[in-house]
PDB file of N, CA, C and O in Angstrom:
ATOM      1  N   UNK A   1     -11.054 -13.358  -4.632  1.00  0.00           N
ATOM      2  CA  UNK A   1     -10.747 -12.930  -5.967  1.00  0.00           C
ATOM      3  C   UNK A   1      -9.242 -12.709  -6.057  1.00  0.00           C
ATOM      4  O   UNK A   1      -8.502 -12.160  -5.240  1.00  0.00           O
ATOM      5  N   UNK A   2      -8.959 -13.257  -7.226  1.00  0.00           N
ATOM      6  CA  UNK A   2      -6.875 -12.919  -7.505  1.00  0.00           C
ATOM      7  C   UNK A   2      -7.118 -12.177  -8.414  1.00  0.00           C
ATOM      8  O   UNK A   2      -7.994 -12.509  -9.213  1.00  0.00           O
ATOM      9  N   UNK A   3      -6.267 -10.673  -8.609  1.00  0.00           N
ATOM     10  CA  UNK A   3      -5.774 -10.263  -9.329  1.00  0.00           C
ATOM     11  C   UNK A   3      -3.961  -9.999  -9.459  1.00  0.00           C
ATOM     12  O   UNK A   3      -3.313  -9.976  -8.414  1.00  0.00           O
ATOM     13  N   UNK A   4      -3.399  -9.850 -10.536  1.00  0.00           N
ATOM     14  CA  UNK A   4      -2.515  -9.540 -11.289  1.00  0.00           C
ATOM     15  C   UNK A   4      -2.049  -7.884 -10.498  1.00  0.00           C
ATOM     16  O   UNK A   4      -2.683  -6.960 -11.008  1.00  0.00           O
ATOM     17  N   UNK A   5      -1.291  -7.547  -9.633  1.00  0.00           N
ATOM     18  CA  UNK A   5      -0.400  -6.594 -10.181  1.00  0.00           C
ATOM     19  C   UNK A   5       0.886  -6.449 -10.142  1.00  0.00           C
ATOM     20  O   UNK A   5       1.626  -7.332  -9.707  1.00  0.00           O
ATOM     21  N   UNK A   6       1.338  -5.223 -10.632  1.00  0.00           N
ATOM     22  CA  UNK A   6       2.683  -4.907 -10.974  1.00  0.00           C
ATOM     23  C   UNK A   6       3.607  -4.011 -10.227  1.00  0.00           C
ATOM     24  O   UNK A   6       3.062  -2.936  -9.977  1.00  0.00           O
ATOM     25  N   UNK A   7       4.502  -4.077  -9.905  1.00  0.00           N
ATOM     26  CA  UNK A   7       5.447  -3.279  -9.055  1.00  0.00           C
ATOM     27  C   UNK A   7       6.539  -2.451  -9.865  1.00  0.00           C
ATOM     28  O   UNK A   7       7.057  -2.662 -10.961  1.00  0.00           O
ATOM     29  N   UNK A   8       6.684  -1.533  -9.021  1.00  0.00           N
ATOM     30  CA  UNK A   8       7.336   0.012  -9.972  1.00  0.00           C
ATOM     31  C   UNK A   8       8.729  -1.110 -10.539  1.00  0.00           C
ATOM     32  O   UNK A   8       9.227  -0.622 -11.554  1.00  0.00           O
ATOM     33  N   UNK A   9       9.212  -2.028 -10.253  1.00  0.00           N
ATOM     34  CA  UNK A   9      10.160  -2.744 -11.178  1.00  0.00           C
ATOM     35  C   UNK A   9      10.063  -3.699 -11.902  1.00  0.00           C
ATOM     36  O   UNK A   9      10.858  -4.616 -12.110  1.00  0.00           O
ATOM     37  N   UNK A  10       8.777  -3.438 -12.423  1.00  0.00           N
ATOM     38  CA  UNK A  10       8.081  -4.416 -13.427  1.00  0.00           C
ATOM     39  C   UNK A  10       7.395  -5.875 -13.132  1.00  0.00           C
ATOM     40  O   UNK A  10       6.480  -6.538 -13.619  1.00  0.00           O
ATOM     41  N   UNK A  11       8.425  -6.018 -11.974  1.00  0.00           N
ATOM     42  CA  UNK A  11       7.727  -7.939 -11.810  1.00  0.00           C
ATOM     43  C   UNK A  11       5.832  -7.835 -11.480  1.00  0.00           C
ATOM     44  O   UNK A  11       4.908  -7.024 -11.414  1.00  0.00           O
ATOM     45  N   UNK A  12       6.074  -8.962 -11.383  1.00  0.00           N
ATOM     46  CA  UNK A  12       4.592  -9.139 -11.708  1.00  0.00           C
ATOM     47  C   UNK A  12       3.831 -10.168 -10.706  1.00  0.00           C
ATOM     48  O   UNK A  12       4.070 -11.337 -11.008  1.00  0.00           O
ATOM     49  N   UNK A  13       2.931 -10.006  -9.535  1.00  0.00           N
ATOM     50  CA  UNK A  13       2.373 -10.685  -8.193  1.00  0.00           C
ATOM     51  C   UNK A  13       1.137 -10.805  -8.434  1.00  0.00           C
ATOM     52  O   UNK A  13       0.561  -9.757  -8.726  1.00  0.00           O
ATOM     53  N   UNK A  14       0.444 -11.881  -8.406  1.00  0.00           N
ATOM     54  CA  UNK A  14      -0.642 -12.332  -7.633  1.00  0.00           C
ATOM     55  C   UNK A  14      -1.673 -11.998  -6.327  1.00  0.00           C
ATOM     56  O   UNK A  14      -1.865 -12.918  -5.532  1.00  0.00           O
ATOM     57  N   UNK A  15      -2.090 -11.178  -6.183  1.00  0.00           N
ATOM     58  CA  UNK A  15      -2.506 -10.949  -4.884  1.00  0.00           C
ATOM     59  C   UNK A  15      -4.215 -11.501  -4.482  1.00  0.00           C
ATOM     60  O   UNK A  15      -4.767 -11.766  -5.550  1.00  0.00           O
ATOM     61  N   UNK A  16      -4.958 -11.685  -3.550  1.00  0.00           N
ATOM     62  CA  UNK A  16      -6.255 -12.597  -3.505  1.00  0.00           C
ATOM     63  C   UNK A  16      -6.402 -11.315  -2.672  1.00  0.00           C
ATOM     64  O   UNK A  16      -5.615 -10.778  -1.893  1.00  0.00           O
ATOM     65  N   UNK A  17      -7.504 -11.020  -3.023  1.00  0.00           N
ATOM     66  CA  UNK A  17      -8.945 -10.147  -2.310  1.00  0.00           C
ATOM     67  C   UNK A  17     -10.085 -10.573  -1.411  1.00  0.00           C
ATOM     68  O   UNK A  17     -10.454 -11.644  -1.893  1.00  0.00           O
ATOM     69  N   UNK A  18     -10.716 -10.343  -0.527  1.00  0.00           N
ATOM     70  CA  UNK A  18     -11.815 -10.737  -0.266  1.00  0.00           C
ATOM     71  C   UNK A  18     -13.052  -9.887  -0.169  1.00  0.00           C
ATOM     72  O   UNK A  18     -12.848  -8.678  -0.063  1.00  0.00           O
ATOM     73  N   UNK A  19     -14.245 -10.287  -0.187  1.00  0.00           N
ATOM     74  CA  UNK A  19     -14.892  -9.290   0.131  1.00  0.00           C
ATOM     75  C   UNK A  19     -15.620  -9.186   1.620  1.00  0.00           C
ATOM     76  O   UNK A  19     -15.566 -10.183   2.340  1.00  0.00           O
ATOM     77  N   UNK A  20     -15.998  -8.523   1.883  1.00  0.00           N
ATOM     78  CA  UNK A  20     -15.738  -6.819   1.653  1.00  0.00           C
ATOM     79  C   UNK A  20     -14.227  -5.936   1.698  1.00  0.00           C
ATOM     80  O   UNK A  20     -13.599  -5.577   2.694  1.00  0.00           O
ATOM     81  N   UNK A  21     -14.010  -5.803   0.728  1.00  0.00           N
ATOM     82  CA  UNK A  21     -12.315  -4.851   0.595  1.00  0.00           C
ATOM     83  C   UNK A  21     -12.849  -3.163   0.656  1.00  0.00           C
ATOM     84  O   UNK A  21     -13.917  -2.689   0.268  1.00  0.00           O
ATOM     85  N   UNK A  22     -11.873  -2.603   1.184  1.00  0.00           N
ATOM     86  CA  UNK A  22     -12.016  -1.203   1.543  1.00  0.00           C
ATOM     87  C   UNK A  22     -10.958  -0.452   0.878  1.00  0.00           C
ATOM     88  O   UNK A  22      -9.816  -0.637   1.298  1.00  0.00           O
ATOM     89  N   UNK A  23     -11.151   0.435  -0.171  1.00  0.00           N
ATOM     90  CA  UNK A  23      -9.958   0.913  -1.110  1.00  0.00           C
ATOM     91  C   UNK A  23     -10.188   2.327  -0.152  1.00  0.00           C
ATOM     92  O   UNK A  23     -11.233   2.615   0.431  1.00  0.00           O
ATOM     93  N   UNK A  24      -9.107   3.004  -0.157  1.00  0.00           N
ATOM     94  CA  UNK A  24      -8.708   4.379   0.725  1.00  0.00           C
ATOM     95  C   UNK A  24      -7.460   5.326  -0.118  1.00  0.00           C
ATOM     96  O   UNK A  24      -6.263   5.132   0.094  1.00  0.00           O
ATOM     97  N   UNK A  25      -7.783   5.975  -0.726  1.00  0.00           N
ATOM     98  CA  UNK A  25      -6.871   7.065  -1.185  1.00  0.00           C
ATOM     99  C   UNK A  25      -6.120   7.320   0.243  1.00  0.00           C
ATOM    100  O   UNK A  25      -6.697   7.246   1.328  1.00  0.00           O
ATOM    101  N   UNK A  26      -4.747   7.630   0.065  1.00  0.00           N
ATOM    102  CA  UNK A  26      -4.117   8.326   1.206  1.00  0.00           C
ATOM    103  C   UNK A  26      -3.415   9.503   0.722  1.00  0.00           C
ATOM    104  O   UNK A  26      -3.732   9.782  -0.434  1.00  0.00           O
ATOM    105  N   UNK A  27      -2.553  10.283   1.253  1.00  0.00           N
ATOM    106  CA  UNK A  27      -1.637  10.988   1.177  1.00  0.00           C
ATOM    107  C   UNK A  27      -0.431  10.834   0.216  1.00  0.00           C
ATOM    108  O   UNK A  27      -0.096  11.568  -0.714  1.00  0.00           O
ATOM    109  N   UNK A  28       0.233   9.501   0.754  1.00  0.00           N
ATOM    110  CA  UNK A  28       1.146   9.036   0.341  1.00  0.00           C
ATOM    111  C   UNK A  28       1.297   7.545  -0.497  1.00  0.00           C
ATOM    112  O   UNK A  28       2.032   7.230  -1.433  1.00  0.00           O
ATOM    113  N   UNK A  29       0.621   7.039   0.004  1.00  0.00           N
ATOM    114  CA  UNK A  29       0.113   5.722  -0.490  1.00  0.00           C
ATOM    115  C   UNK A  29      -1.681   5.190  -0.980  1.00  0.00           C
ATOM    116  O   UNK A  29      -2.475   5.402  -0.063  1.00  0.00           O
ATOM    117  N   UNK A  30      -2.032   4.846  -1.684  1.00  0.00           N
ATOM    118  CA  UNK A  30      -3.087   4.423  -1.696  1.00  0.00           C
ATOM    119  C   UNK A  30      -3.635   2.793  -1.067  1.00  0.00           C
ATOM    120  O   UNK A  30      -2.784   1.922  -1.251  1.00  0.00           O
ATOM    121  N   UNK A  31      -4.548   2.453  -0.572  1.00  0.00           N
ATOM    122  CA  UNK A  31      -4.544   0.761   0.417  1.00  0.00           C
ATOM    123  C   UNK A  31      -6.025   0.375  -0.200  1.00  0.00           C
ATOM    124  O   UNK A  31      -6.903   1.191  -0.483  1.00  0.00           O
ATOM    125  N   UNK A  32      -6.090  -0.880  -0.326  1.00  0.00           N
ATOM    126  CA  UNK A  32      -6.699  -2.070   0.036  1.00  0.00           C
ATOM    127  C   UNK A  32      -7.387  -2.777   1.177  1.00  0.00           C
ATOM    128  O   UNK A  32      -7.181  -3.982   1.036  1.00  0.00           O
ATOM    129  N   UNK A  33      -7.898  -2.609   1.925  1.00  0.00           N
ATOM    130  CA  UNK A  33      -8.013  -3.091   2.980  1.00  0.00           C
ATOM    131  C   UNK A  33      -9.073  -4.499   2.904  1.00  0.00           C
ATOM    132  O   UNK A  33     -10.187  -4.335   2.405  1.00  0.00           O
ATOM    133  N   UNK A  34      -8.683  -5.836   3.404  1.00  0.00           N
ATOM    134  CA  UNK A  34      -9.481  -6.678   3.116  1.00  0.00           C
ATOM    135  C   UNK A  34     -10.309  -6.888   4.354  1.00  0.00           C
ATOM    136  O   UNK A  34     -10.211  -6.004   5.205  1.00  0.00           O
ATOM    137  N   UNK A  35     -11.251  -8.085   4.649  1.00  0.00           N
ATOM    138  CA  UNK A  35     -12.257  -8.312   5.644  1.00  0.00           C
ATOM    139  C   UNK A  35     -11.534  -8.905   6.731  1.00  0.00           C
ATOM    140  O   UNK A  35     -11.699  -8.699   7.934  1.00  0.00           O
ATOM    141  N   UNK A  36     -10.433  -9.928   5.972  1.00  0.00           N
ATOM    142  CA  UNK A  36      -9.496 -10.712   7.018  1.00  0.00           C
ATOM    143  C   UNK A  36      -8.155  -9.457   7.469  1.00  0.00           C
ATOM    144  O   UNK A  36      -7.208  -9.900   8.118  1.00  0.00           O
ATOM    145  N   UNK A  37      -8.156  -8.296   7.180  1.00  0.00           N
ATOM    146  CA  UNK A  37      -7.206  -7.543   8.056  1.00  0.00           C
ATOM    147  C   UNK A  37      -5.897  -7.705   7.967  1.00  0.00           C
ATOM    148  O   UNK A  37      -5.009  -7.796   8.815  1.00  0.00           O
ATOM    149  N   UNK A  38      -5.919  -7.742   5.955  1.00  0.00           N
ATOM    150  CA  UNK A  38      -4.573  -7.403   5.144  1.00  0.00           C
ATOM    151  C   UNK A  38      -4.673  -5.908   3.988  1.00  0.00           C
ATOM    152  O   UNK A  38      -5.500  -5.739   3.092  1.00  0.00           O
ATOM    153  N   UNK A  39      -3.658  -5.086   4.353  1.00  0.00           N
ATOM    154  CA  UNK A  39      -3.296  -4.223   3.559  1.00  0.00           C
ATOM    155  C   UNK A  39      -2.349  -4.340   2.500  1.00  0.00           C
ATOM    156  O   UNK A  39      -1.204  -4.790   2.450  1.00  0.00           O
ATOM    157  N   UNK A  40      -3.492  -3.567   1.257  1.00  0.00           N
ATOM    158  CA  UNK A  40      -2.182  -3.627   0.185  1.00  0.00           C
ATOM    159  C   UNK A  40      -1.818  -1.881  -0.485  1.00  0.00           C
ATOM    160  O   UNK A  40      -2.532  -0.930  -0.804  1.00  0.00           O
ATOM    161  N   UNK A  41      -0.567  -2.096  -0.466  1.00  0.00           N
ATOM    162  CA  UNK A  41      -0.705  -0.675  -0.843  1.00  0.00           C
ATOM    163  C   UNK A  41       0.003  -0.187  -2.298  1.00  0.00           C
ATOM    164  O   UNK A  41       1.176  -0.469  -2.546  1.00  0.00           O
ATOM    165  N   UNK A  42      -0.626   0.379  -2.985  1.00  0.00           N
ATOM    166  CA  UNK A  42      -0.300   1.282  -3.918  1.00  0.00           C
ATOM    167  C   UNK A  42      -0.075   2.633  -4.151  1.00  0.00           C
ATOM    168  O   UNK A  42      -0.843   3.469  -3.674  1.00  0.00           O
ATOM    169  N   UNK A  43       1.151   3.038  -5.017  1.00  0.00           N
ATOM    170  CA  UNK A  43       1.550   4.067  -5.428  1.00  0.00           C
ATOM    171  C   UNK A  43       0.310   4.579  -6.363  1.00  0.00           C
ATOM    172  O   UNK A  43      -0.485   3.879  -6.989  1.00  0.00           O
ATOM    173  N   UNK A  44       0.364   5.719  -6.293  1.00  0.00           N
ATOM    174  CA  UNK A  44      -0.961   7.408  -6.884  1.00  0.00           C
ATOM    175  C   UNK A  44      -1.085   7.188  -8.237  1.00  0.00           C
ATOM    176  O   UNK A  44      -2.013   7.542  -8.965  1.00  0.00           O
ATOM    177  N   UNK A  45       0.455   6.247  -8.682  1.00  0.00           N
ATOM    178  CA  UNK A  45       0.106   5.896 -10.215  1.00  0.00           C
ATOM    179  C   UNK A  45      -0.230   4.416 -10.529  1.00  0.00           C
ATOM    180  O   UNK A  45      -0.351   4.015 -11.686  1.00  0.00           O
ATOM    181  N   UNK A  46      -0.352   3.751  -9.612  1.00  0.00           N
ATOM    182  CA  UNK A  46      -1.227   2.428  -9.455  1.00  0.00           C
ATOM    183  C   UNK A  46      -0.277   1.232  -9.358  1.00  0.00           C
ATOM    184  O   UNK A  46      -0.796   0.135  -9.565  1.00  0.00           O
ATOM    185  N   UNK A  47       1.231   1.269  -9.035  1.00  0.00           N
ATOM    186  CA  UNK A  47       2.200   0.232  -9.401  1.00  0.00           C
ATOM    187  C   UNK A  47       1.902  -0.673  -7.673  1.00  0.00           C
ATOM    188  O   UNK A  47       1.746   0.073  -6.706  1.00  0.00           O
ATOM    189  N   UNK A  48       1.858  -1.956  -7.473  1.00  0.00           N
ATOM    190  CA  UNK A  48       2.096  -2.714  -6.082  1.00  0.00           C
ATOM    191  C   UNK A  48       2.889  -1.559  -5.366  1.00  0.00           C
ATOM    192  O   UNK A  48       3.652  -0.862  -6.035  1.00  0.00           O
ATOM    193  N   UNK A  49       2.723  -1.343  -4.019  1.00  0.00           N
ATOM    194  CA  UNK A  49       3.832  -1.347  -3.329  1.00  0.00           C
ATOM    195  C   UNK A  49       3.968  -2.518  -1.853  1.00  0.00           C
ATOM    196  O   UNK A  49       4.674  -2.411  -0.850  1.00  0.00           O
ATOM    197  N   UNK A  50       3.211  -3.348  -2.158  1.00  0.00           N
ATOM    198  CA  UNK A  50       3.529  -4.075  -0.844  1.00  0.00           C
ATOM    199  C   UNK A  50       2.558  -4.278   0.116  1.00  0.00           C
ATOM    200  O   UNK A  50       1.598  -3.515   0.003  1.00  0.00           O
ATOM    201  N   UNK A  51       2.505  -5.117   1.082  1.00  0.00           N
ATOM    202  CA  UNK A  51       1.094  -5.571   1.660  1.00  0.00           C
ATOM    203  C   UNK A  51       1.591  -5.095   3.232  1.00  0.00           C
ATOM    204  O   UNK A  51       2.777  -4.766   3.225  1.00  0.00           O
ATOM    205  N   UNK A  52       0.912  -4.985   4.630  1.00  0.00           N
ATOM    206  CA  UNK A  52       1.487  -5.237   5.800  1.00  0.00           C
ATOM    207  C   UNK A  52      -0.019  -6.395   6.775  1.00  0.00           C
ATOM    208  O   UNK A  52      -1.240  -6.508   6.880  1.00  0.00           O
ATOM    209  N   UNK A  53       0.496  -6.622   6.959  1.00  0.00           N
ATOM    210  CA  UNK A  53      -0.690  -7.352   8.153  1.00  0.00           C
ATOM    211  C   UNK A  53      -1.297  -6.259   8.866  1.00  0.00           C
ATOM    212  O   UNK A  53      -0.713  -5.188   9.033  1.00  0.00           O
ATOM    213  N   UNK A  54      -2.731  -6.560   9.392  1.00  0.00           N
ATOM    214  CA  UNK A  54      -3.544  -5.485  10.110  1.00  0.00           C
ATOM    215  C   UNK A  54      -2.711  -5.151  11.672  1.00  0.00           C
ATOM    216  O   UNK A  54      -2.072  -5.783  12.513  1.00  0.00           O
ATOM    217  N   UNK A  55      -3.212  -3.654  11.416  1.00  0.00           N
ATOM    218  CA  UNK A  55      -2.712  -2.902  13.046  1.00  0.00           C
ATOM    219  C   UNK A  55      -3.735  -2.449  13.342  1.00  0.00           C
ATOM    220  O   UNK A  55      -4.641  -2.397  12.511  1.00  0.00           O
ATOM    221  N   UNK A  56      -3.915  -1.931  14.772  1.00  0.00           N
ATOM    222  CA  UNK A  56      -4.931  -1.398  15.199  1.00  0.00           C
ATOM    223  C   UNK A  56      -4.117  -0.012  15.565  1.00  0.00           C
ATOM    224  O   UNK A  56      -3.138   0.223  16.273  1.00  0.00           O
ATOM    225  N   UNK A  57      -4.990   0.797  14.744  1.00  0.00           N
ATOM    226  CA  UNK A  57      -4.362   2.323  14.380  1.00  0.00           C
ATOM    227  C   UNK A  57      -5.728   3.319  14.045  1.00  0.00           C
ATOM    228  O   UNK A  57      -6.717   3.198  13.322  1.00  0.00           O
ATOM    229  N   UNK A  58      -5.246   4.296  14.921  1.00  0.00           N
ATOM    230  CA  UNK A  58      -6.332   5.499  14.161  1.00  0.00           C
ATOM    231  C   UNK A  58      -5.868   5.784  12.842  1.00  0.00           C
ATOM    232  O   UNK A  58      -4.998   5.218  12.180  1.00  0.00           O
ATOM    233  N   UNK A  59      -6.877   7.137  12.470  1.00  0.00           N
ATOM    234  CA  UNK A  59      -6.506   7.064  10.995  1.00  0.00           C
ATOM    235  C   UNK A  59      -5.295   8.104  11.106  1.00  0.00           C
ATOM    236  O   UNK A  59      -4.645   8.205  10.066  1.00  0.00           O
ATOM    237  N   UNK A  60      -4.892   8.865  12.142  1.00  0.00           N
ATOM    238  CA  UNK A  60      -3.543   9.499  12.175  1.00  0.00           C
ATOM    239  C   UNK A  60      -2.603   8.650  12.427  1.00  0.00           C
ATOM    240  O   UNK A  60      -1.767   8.280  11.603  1.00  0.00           O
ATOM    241  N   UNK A  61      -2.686   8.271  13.640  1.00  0.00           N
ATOM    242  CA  UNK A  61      -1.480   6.776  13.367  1.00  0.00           C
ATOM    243  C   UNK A  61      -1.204   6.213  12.105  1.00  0.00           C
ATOM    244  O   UNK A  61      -0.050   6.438  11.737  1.00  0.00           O
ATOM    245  N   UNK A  62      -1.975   5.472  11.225  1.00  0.00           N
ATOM    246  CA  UNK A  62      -1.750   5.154  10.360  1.00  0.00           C
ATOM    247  C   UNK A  62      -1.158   6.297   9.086  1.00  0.00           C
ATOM    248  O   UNK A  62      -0.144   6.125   8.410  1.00  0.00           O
ATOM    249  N   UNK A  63      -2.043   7.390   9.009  1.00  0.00           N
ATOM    250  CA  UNK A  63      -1.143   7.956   8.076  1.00  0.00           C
ATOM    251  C   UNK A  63       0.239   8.114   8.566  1.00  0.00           C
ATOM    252  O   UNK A  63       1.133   7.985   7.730  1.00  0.00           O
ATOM    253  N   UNK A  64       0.598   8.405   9.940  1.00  0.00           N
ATOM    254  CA  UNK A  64       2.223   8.337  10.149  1.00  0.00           C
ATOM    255  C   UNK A  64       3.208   7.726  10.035  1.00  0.00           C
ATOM    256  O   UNK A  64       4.380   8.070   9.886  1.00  0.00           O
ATOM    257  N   UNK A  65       2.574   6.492  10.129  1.00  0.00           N
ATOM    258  CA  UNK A  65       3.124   5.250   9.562  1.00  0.00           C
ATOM    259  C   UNK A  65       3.362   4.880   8.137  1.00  0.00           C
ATOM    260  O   UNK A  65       4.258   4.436   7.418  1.00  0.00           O
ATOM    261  N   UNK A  66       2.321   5.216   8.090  1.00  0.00           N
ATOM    262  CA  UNK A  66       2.583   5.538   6.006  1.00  0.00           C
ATOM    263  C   UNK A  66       3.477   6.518   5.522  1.00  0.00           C
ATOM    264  O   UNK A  66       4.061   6.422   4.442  1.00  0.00           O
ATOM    265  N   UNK A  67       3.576   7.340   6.210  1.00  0.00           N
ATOM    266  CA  UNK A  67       4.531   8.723   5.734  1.00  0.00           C
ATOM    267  C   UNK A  67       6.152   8.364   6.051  1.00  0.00           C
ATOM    268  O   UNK A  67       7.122   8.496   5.304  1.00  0.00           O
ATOM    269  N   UNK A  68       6.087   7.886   7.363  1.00  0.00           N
ATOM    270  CA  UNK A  68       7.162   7.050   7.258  1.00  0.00           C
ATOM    271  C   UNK A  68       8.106   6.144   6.358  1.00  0.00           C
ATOM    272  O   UNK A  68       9.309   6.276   6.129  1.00  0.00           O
ATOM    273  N   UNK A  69       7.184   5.160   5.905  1.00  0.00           N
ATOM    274  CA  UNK A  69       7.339   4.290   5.301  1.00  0.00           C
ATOM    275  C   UNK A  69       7.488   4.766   3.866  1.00  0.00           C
ATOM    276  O   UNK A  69       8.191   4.071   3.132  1.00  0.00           O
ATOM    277  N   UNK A  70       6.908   5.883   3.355  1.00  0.00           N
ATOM    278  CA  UNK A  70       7.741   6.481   1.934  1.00  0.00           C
ATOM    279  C   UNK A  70       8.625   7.354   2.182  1.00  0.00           C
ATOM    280  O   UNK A  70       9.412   7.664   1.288  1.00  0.00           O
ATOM    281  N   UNK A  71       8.698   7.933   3.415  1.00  0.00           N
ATOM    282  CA  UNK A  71       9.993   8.696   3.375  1.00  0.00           C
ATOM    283  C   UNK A  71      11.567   7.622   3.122  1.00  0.00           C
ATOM    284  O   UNK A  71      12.582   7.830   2.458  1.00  0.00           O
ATOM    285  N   UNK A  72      11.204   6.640   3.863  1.00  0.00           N
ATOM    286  CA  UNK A  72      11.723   5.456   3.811  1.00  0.00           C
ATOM    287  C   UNK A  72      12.549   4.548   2.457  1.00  0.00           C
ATOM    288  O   UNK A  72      13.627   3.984   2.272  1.00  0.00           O
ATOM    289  N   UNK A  73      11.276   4.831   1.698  1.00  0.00           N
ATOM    290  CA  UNK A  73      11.674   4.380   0.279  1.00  0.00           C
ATOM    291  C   UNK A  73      12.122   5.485  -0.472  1.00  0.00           C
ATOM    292  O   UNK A  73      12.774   5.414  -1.514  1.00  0.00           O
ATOM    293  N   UNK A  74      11.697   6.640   0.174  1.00  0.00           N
ATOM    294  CA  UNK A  74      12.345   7.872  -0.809  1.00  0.00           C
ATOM    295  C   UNK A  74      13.716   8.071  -0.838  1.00  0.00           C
ATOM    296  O   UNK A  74      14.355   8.461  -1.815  1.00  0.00           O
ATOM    297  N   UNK A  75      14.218   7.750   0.425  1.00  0.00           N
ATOM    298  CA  UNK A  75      15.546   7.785   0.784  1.00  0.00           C
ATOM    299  C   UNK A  75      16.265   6.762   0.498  1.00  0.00           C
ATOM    300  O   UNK A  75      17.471   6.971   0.362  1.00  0.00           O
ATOM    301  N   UNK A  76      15.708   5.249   0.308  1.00  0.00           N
ATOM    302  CA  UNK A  76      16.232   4.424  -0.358  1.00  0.00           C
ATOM    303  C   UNK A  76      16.551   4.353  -1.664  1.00  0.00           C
ATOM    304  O   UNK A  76      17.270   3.467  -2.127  1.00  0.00           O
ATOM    305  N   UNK A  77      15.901   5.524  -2.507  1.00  0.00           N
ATOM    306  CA  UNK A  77      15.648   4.986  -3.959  1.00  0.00           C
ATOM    307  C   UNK A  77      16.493   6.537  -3.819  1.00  0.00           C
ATOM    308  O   UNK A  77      17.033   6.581  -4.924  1.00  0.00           O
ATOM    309  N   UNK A  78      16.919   7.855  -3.073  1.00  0.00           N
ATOM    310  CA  UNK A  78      18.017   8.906  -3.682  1.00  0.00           C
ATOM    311  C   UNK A  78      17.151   9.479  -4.226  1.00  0.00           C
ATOM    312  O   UNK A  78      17.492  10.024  -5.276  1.00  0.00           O
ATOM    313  N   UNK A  79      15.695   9.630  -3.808  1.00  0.00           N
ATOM    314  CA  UNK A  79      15.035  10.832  -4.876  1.00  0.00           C
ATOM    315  C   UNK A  79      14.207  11.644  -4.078  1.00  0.00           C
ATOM    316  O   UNK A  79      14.382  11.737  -2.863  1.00  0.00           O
ATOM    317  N   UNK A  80      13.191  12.321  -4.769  1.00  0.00           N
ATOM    318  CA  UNK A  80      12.511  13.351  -3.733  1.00  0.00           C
ATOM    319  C   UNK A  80      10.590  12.187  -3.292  1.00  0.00           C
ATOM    320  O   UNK A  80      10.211  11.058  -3.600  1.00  0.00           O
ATOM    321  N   UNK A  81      10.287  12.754  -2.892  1.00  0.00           N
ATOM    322  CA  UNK A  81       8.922  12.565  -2.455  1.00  0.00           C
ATOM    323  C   UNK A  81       7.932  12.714  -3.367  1.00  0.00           C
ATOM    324  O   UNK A  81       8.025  13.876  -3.764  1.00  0.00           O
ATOM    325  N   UNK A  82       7.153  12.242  -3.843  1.00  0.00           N
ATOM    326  CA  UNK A  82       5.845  12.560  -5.265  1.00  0.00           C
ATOM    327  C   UNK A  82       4.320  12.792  -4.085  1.00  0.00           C
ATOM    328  O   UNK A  82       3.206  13.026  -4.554  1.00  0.00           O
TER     329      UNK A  82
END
């Protein structure tokens, strides 16, 4: 399945789904998880943020990695943390 989304700077991506997909609220990010062992992740207010290829991670690993990775952009973008 392709859907349409959008990234916090408006452009506009294509992304393909498969099933079984695994949606996961996080902390910091919200994910996608597909059957073939691609992540997509979204911001709490639903904009793209970007895909990574599968890791083999607990679910603490992974949130650390995630926390990372917006501290990351937080500091890139000069603002605070949401």
């Amino acid at each position: 399945m392709k859907i349409k989304v959008q990234h916090e700077d408006g452009s506009i991506e294509t992304i393909s789904l498969s099933a079984p997909s695994v949606v996961t609220e996080g902390k910091h990010l919200n994910r996608i998880t597909t059957d073939a062992g691609c992540e997509y992740f979204f911001t709490h207010d639903g904009h793209y943020d970007g895909w990574g290829a599968g890791i083999q991670a607990t679910e603490a690993e992974a949130s650390d990695i995630l926390g990372a990775m917006e501290a990351k952009r937080v500091t890139a973008e000069g603002g605070e943390s949401r």
